[in-house]
N, C-alpha and C positions, 0 to 999 in steps of 0.2 A: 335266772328265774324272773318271771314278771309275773304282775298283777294289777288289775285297776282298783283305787282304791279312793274314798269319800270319808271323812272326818268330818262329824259336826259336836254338836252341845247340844246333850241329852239332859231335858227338861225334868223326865220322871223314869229312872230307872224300870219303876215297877210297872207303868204302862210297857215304856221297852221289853221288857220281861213278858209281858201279857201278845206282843205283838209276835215273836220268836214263837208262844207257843201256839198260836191261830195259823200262823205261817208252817206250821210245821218241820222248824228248825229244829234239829237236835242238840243237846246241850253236851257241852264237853270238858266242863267243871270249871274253878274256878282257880287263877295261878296270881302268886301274888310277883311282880316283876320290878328290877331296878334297873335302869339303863343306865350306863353311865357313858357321857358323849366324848368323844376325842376331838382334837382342832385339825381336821385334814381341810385340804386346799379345794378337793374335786367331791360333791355327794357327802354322805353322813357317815360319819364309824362310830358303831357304839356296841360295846360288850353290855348283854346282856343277860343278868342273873335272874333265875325265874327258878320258881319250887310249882311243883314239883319235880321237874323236868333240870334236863341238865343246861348250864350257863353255853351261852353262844356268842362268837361274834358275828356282826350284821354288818356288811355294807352294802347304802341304798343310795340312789338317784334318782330324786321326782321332780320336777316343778311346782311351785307352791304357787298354786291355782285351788281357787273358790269349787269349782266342780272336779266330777269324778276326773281322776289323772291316772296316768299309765307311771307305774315304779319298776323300776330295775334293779335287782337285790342280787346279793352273795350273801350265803349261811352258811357256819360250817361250826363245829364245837369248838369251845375253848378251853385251854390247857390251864391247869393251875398257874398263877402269877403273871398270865397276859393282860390283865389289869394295871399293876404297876410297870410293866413295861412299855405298854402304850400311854399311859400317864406319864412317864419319863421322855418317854419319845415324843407325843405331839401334844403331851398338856392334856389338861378336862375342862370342857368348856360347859359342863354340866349335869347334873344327875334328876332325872326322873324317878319317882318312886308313884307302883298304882298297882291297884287290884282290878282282875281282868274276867270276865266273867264270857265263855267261848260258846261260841253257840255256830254250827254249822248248817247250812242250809245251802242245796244241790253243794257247787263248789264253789261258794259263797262263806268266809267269816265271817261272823259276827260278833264285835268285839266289844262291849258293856264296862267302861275304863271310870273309874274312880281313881283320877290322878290328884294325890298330894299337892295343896296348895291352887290348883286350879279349878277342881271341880267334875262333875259328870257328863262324857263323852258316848257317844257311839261312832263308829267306823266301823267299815263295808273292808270289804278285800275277798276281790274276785280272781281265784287262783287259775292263771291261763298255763294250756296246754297245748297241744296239737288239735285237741278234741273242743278246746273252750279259746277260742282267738278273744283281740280286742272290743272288737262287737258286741260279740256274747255277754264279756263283762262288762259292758256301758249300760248293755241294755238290761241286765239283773241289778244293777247297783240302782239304776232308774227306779224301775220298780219298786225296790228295796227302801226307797227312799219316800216313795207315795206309801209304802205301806207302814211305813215309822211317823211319817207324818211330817220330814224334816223342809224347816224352810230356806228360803236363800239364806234368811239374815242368822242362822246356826251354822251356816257352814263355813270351814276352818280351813284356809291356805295352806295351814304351814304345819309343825311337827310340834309334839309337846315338849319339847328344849326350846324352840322358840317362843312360845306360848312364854315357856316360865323366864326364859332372859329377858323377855319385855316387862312381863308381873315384876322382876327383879330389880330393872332398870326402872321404872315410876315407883317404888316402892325405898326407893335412893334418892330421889327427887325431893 
């Protein structure tokens, strides 16, 4: 599966909230998620626990690039106790904890993240198909980003496991 996707640091959730609904995104409730990251070598592995919805593993591959990037995922469910076996197997190089507030619009996410210890996010994720190429999703996340209001200096390279091992590493300092 692919998707183009844009992360940045949302200033005021409830403008956020105000621009979803002039936009006429539809809302798809609120999930509260823990990720927990493994140490592979190639892309990112991290089981993730979400309510209300059932726990997944995810692995993805993007570049940690400032603007919208093309991701390449595998999802699939998780079986009871693949947590501690990948914690046995390649280590935990760190857990995410956030509440996520889902908003869709055409086949556009819209992801409203209150992540622990870092703060208030939005990210884009523009789900490609046969019917929605690369394109399509550059040029809706564009959009999507004039209409949120986001500037260069909010937007976020990398993943919130990095985010928090740098917070973690100056914070040791």
């Amino acid at each position: 599966m692919r998707n183009i996707e844009l992360k940045a640091r949302c200033g005021s959730q409830a403008q956020a909230l105000r621009v979803c609904e002039s936009i006429h995104a539809e809302p798809q409730g609120e999930l509260h998620q823990v990720d927990t990251y493994f140490g592979v070598d190639k892309g990112r592995l991290k089981l993730r626990e979400c309510s209300p919805d059932a726990d997944h593993l995810v692995f993805y591959r993007r570049p940690d690039d400032l603007h919208a990037k093309a991701c390449d995922y595998l999802i699939t469910p998780a079986q009871q106790g693949l947590k501690e076996l990948l914690a046995e197997a390649f280590g935990v190089v760190g857990v995410v904890v956030k509440t996520r507030k889902l908003w869709l619009w055409k086949n556009v996410r819209i992801h409203l993240d209150s992540v622990e210890y870092l703060g208030n996010f939005i990210e884009f994720e523009a789900v490609l198909s046969d019917e929605f190429d690369d394109a399509d999703g550059s040029q809706k996340v564009a959009w999507l980003s004039e209409q949120f209001g986001i500037r260069e200096s909010d937007l976020l390279p990398s993943s919130y496991i990095d985010l928090l091992q740098v917070q973690t590493a100056l914070s040791l300092r």
